[in-house]
C-alpha positions as CSV (number, residue, x, y, z in Angstrom):
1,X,0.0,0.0,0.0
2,X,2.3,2.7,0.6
3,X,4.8,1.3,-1.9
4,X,2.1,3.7,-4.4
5,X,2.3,6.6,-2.0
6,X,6.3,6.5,-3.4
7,X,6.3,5.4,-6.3
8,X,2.8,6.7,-8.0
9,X,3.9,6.0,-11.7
10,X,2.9,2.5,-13.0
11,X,3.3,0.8,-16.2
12,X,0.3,0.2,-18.4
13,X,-0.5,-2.4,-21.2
14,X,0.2,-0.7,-24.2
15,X,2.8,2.5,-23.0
16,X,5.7,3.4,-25.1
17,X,9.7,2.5,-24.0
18,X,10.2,6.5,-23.8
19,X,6.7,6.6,-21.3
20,X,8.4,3.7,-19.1
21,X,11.7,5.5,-18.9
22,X,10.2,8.4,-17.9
23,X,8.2,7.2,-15.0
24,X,11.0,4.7,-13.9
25,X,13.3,7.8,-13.7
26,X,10.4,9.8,-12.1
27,X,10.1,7.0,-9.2
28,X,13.9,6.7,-8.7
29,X,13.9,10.7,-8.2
30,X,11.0,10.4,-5.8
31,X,12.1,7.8,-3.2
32,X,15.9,9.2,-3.6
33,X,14.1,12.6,-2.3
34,X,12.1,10.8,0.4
35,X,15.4,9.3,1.5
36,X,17.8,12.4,1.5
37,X,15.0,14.0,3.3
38,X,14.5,11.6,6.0
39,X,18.1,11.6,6.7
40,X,18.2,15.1,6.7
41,X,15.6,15.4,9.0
42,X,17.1,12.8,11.5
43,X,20.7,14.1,11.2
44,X,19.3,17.4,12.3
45,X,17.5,16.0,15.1
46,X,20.5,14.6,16.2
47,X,22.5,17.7,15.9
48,X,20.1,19.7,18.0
49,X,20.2,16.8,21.1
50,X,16.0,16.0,20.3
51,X,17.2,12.3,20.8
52,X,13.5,10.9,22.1
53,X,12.1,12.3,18.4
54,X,15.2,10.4,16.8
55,X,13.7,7.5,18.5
56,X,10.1,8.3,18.1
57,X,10.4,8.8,14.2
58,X,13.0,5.4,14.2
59,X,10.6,3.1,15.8
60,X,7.8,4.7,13.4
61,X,10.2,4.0,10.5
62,X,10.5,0.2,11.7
63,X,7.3,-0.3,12.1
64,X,5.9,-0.3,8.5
């Protein structure tokens, strides 16, 4: 389920090699993003000492 919150473009019957490129690039750029931001996010926390939110958004994380 949320693997199509991430990735929204899907192949179809019938789409073009220069469609499927497209969206394959287009999904790559998307999770990459969702990832630097994450880690952003959390190296941040870290920086500023907010370790219980580290933990709260690790565990969160880990659960899915």
């Amino acid at each position: 389920m949320f693997c199509r919150i991430y990735t929204p473009f899907h192949p179809e019957v019938g789409d073009s090699a220069g469609k499927t490129v497209k969206d394959t690039v287009l999904n790559a750029l998307i999770v990459l993003a969702v990832v630097v931001v994450m880690t952003t996010i959390l190296v941040l926390l870290y920086k500023y000492k907010f370790y219980k939110v580290c933990v709260c958004v690790c565990v969160q994380i880990l659960r899915c």
